[in-house]
C-alpha positions in Angstrom: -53.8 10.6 -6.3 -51.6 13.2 -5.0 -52.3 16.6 -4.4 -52.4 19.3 -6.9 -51.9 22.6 -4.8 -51.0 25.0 -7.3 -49.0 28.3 -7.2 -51.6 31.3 -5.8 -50.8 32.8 -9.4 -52.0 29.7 -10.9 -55.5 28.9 -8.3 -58.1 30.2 -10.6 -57.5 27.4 -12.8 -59.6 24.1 -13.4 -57.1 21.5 -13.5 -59.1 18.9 -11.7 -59.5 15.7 -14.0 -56.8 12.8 -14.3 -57.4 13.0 -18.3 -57.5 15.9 -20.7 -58.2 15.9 -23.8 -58.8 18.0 -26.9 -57.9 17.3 -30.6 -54.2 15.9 -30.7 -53.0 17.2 -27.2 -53.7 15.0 -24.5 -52.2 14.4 -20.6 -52.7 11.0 -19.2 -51.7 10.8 -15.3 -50.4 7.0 -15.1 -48.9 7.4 -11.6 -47.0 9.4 -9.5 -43.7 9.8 -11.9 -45.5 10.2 -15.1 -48.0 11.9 -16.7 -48.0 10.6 -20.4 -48.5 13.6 -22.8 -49.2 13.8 -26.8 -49.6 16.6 -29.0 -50.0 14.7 -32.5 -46.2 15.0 -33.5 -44.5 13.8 -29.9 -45.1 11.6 -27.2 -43.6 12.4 -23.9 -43.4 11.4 -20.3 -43.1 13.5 -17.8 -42.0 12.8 -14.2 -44.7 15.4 -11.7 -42.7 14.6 -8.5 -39.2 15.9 -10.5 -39.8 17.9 -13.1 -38.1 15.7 -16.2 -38.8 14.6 -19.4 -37.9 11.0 -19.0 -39.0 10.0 -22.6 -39.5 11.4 -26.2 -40.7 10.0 -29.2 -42.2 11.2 -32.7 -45.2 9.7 -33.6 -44.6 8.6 -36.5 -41.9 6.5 -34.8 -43.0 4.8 -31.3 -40.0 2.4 -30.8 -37.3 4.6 -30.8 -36.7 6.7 -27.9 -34.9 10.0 -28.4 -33.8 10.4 -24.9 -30.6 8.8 -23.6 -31.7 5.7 -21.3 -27.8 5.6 -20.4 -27.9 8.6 -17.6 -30.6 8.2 -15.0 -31.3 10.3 -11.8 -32.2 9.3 -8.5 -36.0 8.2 -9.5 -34.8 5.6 -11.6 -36.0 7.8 -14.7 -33.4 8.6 -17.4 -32.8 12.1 -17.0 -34.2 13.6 -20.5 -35.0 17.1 -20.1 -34.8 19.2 -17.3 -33.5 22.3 -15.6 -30.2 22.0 -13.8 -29.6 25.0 -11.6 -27.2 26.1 -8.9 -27.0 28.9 -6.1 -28.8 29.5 -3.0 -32.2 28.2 -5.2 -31.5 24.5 -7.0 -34.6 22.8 -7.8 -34.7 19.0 -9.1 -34.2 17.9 -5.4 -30.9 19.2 -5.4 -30.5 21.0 -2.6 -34.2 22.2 -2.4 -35.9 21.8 1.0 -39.3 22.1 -0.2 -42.0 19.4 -1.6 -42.9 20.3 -4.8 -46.2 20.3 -6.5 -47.5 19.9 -10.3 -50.2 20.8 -12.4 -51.1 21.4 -15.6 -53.9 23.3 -18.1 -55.0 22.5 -21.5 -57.0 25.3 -23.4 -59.5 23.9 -25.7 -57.0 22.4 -28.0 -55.2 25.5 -28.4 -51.9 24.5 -25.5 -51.3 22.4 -23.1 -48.9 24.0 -19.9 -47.8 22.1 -17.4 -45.7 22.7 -14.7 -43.8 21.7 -11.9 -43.4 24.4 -9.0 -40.9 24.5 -5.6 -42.4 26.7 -2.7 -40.2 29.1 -1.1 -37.8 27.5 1.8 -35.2 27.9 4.3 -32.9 27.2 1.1 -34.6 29.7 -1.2 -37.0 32.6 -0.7 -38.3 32.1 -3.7 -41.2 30.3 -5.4 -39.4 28.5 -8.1 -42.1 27.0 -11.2 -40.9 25.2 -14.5 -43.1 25.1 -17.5 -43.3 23.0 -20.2 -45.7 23.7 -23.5 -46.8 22.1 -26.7 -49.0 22.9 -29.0 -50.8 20.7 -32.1 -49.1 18.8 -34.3 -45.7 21.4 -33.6 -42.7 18.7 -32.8 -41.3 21.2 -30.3 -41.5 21.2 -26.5 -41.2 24.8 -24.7 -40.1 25.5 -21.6 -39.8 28.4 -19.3 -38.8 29.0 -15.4 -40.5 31.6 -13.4 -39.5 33.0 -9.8 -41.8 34.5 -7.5 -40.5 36.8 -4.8 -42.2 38.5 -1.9 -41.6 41.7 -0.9 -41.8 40.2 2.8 -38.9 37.5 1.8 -35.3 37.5 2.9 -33.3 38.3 -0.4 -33.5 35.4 -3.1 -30.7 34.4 -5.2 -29.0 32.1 -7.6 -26.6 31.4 -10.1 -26.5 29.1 -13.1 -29.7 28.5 -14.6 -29.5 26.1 -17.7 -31.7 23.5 -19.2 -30.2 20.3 -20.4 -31.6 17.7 -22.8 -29.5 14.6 -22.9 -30.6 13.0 -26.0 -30.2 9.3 -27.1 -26.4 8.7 -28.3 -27.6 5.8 -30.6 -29.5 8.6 -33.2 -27.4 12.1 -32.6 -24.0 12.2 -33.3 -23.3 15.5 -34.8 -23.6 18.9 -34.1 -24.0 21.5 -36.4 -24.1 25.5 -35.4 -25.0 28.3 -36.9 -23.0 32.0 -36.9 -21.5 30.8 -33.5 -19.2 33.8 -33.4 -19.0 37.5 -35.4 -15.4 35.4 -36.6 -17.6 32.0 -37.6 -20.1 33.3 -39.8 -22.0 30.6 -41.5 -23.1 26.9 -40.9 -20.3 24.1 -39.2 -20.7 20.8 -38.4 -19.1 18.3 -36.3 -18.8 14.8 -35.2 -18.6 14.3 -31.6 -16.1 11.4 -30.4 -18.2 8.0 -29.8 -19.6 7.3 -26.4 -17.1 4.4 -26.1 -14.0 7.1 -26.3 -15.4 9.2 -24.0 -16.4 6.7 -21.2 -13.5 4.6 -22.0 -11.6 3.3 -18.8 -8.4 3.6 -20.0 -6.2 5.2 -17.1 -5.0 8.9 -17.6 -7.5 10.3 -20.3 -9.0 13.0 -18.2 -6.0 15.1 -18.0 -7.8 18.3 -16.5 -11.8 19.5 -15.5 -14.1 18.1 -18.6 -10.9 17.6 -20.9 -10.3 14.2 -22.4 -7.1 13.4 -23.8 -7.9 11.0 -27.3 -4.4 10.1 -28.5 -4.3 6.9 -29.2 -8.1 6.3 -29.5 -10.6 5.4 -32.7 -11.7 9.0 -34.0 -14.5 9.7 -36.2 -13.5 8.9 -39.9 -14.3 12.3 -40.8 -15.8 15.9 -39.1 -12.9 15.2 -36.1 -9.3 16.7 -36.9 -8.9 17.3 -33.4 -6.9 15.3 -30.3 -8.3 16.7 -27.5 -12.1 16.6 -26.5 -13.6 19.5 -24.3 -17.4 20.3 -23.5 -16.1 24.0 -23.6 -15.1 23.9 -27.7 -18.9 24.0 -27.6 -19.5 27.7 -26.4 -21.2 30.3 -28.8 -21.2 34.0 -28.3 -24.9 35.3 -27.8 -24.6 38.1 -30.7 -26.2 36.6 -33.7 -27.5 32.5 -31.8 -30.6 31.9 -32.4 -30.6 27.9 -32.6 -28.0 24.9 -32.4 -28.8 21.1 -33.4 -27.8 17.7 -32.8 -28.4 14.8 -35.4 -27.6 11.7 -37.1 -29.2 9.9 -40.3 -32.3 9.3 -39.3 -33.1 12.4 -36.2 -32.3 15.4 -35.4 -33.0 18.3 -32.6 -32.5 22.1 -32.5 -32.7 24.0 -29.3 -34.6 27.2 -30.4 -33.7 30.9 -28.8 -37.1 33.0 -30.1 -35.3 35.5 -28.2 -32.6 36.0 -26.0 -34.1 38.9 -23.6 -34.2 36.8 -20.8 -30.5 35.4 -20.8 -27.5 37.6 -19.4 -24.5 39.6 -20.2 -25.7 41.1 -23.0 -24.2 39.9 -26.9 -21.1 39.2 -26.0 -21.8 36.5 -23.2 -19.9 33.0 -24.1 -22.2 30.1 -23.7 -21.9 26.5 -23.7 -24.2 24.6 -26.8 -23.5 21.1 -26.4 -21.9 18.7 -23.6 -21.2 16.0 -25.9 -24.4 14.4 -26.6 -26.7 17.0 -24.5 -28.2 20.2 -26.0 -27.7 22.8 -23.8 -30.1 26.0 -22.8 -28.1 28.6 -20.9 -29.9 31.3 -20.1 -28.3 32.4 -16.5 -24.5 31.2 -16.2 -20.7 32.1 -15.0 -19.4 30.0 -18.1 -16.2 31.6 -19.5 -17.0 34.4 -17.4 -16.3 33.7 -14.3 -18.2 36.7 -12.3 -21.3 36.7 -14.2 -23.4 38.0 -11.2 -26.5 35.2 -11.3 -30.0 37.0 -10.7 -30.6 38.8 -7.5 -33.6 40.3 -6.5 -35.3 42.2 -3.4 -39.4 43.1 -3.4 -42.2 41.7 -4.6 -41.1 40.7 -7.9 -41.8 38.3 -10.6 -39.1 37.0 -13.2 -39.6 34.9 -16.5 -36.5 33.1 -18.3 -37.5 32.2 -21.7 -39.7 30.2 -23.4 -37.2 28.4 -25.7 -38.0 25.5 -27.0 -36.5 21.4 -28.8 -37.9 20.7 -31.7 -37.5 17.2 -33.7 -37.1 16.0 -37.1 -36.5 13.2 -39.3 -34.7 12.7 -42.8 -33.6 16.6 -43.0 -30.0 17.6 -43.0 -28.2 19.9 -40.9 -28.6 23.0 -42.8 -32.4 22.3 -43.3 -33.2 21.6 -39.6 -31.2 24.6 -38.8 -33.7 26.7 -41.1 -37.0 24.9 -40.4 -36.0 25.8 -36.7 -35.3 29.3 -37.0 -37.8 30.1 -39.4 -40.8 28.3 -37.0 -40.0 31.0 -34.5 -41.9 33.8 -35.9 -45.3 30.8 -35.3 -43.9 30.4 -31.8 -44.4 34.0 -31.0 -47.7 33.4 -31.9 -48.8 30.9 -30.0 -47.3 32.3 -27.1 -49.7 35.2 -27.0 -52.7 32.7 -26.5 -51.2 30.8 -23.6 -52.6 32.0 -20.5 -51.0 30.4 -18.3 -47.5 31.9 -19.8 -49.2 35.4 -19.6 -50.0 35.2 -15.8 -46.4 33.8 -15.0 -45.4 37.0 -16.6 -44.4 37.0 -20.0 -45.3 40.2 -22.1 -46.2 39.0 -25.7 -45.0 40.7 -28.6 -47.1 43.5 -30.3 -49.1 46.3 -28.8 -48.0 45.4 -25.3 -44.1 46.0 -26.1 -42.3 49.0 -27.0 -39.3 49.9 -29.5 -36.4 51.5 -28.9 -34.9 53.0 -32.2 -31.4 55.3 -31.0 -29.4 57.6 -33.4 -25.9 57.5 -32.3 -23.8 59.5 -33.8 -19.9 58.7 -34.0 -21.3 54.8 -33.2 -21.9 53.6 -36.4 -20.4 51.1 -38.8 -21.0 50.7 -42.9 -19.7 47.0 -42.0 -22.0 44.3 -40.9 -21.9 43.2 -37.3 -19.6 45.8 -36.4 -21.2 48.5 -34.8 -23.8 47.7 -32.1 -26.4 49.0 -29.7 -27.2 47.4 -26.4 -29.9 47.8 -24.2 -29.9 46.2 -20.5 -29.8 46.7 -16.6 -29.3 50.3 -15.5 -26.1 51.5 -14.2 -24.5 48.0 -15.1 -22.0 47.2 -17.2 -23.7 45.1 -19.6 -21.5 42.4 -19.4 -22.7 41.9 -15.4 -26.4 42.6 -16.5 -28.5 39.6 -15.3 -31.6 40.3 -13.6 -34.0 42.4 -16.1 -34.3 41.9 -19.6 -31.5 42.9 -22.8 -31.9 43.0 -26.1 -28.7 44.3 -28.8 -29.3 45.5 -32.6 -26.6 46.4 -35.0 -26.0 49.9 -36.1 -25.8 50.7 -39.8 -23.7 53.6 -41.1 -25.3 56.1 -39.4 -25.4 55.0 -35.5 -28.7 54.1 -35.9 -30.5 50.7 -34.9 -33.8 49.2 -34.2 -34.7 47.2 -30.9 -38.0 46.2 -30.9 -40.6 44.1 -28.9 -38.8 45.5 -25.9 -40.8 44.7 -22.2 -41.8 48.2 -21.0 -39.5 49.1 -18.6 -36.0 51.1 -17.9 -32.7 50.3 -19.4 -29.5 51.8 -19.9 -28.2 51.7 -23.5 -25.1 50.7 -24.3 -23.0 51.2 -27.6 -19.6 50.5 -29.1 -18.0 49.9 -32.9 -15.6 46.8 -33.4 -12.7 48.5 -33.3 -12.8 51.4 -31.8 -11.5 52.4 -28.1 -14.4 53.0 -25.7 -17.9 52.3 -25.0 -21.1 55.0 -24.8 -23.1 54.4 -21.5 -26.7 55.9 -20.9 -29.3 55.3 -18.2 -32.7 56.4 -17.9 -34.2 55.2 -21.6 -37.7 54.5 -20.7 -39.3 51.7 -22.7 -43.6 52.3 -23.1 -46.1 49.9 -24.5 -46.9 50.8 -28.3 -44.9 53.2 -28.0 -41.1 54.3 -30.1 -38.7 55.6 -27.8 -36.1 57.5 -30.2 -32.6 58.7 -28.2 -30.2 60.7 -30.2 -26.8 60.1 -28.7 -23.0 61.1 -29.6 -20.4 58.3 -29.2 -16.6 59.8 -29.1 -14.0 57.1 -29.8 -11.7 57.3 -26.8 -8.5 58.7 -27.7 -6.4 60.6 -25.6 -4.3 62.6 -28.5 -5.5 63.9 -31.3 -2.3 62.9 -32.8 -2.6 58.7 -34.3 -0.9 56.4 -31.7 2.7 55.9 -31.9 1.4 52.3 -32.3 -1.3 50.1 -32.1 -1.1 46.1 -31.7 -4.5 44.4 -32.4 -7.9 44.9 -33.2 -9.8 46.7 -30.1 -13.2 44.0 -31.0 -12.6 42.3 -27.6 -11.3 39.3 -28.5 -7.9 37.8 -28.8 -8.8 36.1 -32.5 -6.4 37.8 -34.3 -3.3 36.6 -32.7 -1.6 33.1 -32.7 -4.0 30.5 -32.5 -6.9 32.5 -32.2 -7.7 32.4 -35.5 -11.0 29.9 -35.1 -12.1 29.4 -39.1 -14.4 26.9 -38.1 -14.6 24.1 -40.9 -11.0 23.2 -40.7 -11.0 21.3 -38.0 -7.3 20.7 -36.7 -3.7 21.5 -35.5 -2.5 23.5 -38.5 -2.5 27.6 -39.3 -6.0 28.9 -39.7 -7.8 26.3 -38.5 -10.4 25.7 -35.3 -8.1 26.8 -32.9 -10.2 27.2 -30.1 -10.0 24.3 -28.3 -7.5 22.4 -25.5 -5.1 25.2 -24.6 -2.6 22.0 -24.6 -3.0 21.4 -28.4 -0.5 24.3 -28.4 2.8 24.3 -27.4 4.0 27.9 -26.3 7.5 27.2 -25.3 8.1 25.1 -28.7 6.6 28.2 -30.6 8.6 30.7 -29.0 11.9 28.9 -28.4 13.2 31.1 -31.0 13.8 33.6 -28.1 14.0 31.1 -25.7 10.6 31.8 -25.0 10.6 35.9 -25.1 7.5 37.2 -26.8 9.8 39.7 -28.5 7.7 42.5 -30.9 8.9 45.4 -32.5 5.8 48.1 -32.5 7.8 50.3 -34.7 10.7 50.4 -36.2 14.0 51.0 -34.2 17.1 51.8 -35.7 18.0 48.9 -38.8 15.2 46.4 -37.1 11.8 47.1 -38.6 8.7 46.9 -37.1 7.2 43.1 -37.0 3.9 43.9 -38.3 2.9 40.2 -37.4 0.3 39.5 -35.1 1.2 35.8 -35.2 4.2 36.6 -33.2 2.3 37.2 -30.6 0.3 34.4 -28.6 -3.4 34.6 -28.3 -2.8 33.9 -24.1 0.2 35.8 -22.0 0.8 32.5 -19.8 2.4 32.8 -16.1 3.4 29.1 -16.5 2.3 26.5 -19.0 2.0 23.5 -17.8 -1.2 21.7 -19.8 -2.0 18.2 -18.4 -1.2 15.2 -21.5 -2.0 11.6 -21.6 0.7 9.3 -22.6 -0.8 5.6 -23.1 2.6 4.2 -21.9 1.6 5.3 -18.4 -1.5 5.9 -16.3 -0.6 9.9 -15.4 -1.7 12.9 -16.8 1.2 15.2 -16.2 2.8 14.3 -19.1 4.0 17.4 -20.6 6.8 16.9 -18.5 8.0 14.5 -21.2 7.5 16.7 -24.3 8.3 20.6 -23.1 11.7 21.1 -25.0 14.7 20.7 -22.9 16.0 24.4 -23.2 13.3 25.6 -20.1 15.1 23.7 -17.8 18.1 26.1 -18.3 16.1 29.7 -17.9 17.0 31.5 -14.9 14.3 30.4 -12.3 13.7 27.1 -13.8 11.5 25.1 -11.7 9.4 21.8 -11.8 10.8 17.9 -13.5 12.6 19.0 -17.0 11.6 23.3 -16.1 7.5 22.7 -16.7 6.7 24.8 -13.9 9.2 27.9 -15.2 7.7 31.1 -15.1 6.9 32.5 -18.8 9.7 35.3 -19.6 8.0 39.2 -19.7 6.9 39.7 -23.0 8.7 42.6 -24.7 7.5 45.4 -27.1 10.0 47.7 -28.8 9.6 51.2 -30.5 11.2 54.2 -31.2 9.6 57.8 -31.0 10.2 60.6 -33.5 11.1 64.1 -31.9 7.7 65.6 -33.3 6.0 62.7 -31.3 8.3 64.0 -28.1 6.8 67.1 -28.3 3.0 66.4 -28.4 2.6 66.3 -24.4 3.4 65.1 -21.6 1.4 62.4 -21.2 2.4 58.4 -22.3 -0.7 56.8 -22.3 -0.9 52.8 -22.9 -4.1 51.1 -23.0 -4.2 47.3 -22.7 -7.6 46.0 -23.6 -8.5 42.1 -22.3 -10.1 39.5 -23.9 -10.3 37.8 -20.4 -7.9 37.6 -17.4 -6.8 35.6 -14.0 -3.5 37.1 -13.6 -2.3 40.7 -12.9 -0.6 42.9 -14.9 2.6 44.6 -15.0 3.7 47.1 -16.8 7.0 48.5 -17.3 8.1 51.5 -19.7 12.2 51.7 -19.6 11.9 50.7 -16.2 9.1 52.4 -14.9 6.6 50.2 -13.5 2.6 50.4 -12.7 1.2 47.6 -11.5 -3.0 46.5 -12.2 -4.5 44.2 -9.5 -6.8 42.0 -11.5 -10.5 42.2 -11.2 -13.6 40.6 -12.6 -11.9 37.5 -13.7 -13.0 35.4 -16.8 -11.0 31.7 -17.8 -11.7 31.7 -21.7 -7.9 30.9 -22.0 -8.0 27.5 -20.6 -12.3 26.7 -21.4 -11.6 27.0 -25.2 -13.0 30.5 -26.1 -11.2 33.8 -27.3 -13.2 36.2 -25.1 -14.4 36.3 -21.4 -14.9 39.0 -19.3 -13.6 42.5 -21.6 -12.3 45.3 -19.7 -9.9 48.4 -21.0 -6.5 49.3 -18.7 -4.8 52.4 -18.8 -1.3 52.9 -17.6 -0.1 56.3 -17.9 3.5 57.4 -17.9 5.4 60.9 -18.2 6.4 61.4 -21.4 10.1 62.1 -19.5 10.1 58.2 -19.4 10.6 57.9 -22.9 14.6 57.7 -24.2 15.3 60.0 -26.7 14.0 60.1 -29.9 14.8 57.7 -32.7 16.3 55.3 -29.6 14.9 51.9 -28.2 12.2 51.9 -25.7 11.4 49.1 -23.9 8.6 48.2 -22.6 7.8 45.1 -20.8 4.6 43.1 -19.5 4.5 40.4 -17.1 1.2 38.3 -15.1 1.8 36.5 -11.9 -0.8 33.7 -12.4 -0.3 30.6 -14.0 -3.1 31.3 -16.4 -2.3 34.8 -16.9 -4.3 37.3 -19.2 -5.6 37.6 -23.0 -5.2 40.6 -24.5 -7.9 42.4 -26.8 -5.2 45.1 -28.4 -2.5 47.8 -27.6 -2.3 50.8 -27.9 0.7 53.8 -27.2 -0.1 57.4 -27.3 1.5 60.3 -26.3 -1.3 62.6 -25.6 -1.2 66.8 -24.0 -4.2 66.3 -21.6 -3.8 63.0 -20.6 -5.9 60.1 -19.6 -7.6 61.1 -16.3 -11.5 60.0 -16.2 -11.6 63.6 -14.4 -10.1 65.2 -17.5 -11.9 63.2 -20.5 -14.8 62.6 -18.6 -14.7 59.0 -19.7 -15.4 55.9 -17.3 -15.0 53.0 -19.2 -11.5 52.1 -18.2 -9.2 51.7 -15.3 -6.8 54.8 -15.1 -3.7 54.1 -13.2 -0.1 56.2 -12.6 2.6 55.4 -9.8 0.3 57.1 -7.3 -3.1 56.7 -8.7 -5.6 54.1 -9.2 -8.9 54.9 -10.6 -11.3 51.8 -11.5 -13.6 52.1 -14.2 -17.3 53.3 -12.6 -19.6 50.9 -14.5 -22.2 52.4 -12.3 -22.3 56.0 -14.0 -23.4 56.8 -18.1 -20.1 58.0 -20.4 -19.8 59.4 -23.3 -22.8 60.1 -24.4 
């Protein structure tokens, strides 16, 4: 029998017999890839030498296996449940140099941890352990991944850090999610494609990176309205997720979030839920976003990610094993307290051993549900890039104040905005004591530069690009039509067809000018400024996927510049926004101060007022316009003009933006003031945004507290 050398954090522990056994949890060893474990509601086997959970079963049904036997790894095991990591430190042999070792406790009928654990290596200075727990009769398997550092250890590092549970295709075929976005309140369910579509061999489906193309191919009879199949429709925005499930008409399985203090970039983060028939756990990942930072960490230090746990069921439908998941979380909590082994990894129960953090911000309130929120992560971080201590995000009523509680003892900065309003309040230094209520009383200042109302405003400043075309995302209404699930494919949309009109000129009037009154239609504006758009198709006729070249109308290939077969490769015309100033507007300074806020960009931006150009060099880049979401990476541009660049009043200013980047930018909202004091961080004492002039360029300091 092989060795159990456990983790030093784990020695004291009598794990010495090849059976345990105590009421309904038991662990059998049968041989060196599986340990056979029960718990009176599931049967599961576990591979010590990998890490995986290779099989699943309720009890109360031992021939049917809930795992997918169709995907095995390199043991010959199917691949069940297990933790798929990347950076300097992979585990599940993956680029891990190390030999790993496995153990396991059971606790007089109470738990039953067990563990795999990766020593630190040439790869990774890090010891690297992965958890699983059950408890009696509870049809839910935990899981949570530690990392040791030593103070004497070279930095450690890495990146993406998900579990993924590829369950059986023959008993889940839906999905159903819950509050997925602050835009898709409420319950939505949805057939996924059959295994047969996806893994046909029919040349040309894949037109692009995890896109299938299913023209021409058997769709569900109902739940499916949609032509295009992307793992990346299946992203949810952290703010209210606390489960998603997979099921069919006899199973079904929720991944549980008790909480979500040990995941990354705070409320707003974008993360994938499902991969077609796998149920996702991201807690550490770049998805949408492509800078999120990935934990980093110096010292002797020890860091916890989760638990979070998949729980089973049989006979209940969607909405009920949505519930029955959430509402067993308050149990799980519990139990966690009395689990030793979790305790020693690191984990900080809830109760007397955490603090609350209960902030009075005035100015940062909202009487609106969901709109006003307070944030509390890494120090002198933008929240967004927060990723290796803990976060946890409350809503604000009326007032500005909120509630975050069961908060690990430590220090955070706090972080608070409304849903639209300009700006972002910024505070380090809140100190977080066991039993203790920690009670800050802030001022938030919504960031306007005049004290005068804009001269316009396009958008909602909630960062995201929902409002405008095809970003309206009313889950439930699956399809290619107005108001419906619009966040899919980027190629179910045709942006030259919509905009041929102006021969493919976004072409907005922000005010009225002269006899042409102002548009007052955000649907004139697409959700994505393209550089080119050039989506990949399938035809079935042929075997390529570069078949847009057959559908883009004919009138591209006769813009100036037209490039590529039939113009696909044409640059997308500078959008255009028009508006006239009054002479009372003229006079209020001598500042012209336009703030773009983005949803997500890979392009730079370019803007020109009458001429006048100031150019922003992208930065922290985010791809939700092409992975199916409305929101990436948020950050708020300024580009500031003399008011002498304006024509005079009641004529026709121009101004114009332009990307250089195929993919180009989203945009949050617009906004045009003409302000006496101007936009200078050294003037408002704001540094939230990126102030730029023809001669100056001063990038937001995420590093320092504003407005507070």
């Amino acid at each position: 029998m092989r060795s159990r050398i456990l983790a030093c954090v784990f020695a004291a522990l009598l794990c010495s017999l090849p059976s345990l056994a105590h009421a309904q949890l038991t662990l059998t060893e049968v041989n060196s890839t599986d340990w056979k474990i029960a718990n009176g509601a599931l049967t599961m086997d576990f591979n010590p030498g990998g890490g995986e959970i290779w099989s699943m079963y309720l009890n109360a049904y031992p021939s049917d296996d809930l795992v997918d036997l169709t995907q095995t790894g390199g043991d010959g095991h199917p691949k069940g449940l297990y933790m798929d990591n990347d950076g300097t430190c992979m585990t599940q042999g993956i680029g891990s140099s190390s030999t790993p070792t496995a153990g396991y406790h059971l606790d007089s009928g109470h738990y039953l941890d067990w563990w795999i654990s990766w020593p630190t290596s040439s790869s990774c200075t890090m010891t690297l352990t992965l958890h699983y727990v059950v408890f009696p009769n509870d049809p839910t398997v935990w899981t949570y991944y530690v990392a040791n550092h030593s103070s004497s250890a070279a930095q450690g590092t890495f990146g993406q850090l998900q579990y993924l549970f590829r369950i059986s295709w023959n008993y889940f075929y839906d999905t159903y999610s819950y509050n997925s976005g602050l835009n898709n309140l409420g319950g939505w369910a949805l057939t996924l494609p059959s295994e047969t579509d996806l893994s046909s061999s029919s040349p040309g489906r894949a037109v692009e990176n995890a896109v299938e193309d299913l023209h021409g191919f058997t769709l569900p009879s109902s739940g499916w309205g949609r032509e295009f199949y992307t793992k990346y429709d299946y992203s949810t925005y952290e703010y209210l997720h606390q489960a998603h499930c997979l099921y069919g008409s006899q199973f079904g399985a929720c991944t549980i979030f008790p909480s979500m203090e040990s995941g990354e970039g705070g409320p707003t983060k974008q993360d994938l839920i499902f991969t077609e028939n796998i149920a996702m756990g991201e807690l550490n990942s770049n998805h949408l976003d492509n800078g999120t930072p990935g934990y980093v960490t110096t010292g002797n230090t020890t860091r916890i990610w989760g638990p979070i746990g998949y729980q089973f069921s049989e006979g209940k439908s969607a909405s009920t094993m949505y519930s029955n998941a959430v509402n067993s979380i308050s149990g799980a909590l519990t139990n966690f307290a009395g689990d030793t082994i979790l305790k020693n990894a690191g984990y900080t129960p809830t109760g007397s051993t955490r603090g609350t953090v209960q902030p009075t911000i005035s100015g940062a309130g909202s009487g609106s549900a969901n709109t006003a929120w307070a944030v509390l992560s890494d120090q002198n971080k933008n929240m967004q890039y927060s990723a290796d201590g803990y976060q946890y995000w409350a809503t604000s009523n009326s007032s500005g104040s909120s509630s975050l509680n069961n908060v690990i003892p430590g220090t955070y900065r706090i972080s608070a905005y409304v849903l639209g309003e300009w700006g972002e309040l910024r505070d380090d230094g809140i100190s977080v004591t066991a039993g203790n209520t920690t009670k800050p009383n802030l001022t938030f200042k919504p960031e306007n530069f005049a004290t005068y109302s804009p001269i316009w405003t396009i958008g909602t400043p909630d960062r995201s690009a929902h409002e405008f075309l095809h970003g309206e995302n009313n889950y439930g209404n699956a399809g290619s039509c107005s108001g419906c699930d619009d966040r899919e494919y980027w190629g179910n949309w045709n942006f030259w067809a919509d905009f041929a009109a102006n021969s493919g000129v976004v072409n907005y009037y922000a005010t009225a000018v002269g006899s042409t009154p102002a548009t007052n239609n955000l649907q004139k504006i697409n959700y994505t400024q393209w550089g080119e758009f050039d989506p990949g198709l399938y035809d079935a006729s042929n075997d390529t996927t570069d078949n847009y070249i057959y559908t883009i109308p004919s009138y591209v290939k006769g813009l100036p510049g037209a490039s590529g077969t039939n113009g696909v490769t044409t640059t997308v015309p500078p959008w255009t926004i028009n508006f006239a100033t009054t002479s009372a507007q003229m006079a209020q300074g001598s500042y012209v101060d336009l703030s773009v806020a983005l949803a997500a960009t890979e392009g730079d931006v370019f803007a020109s007022l009458n001429g006048s150009q100031i150019i922003w060099h992208r930065s922290n880049d985010s791809d939700a316009m092409v992975r199916s979401g409305l929101s990436g990476y948020y950050q708020w541009l300024v580009f500031e003009f003399p008011t002498s660049e304006l024509v005079s009043a009641g004529g026709k200013n121009v101004l114009t933006l332009t990307t250089n980047t195929a993919n180009g930018v989203m945009y949050d909202a617009l906004r045009l003031e003409i302000s006496p004091t101007g936009a200078n961080p050294t003037t408002t004492g704001w540094h939230d945004y990126e102030y730029m002039t023809s001669t100056v360029d001063t990038p937001a300091d995420d590093a320092v507290s504003s407005n507070y």
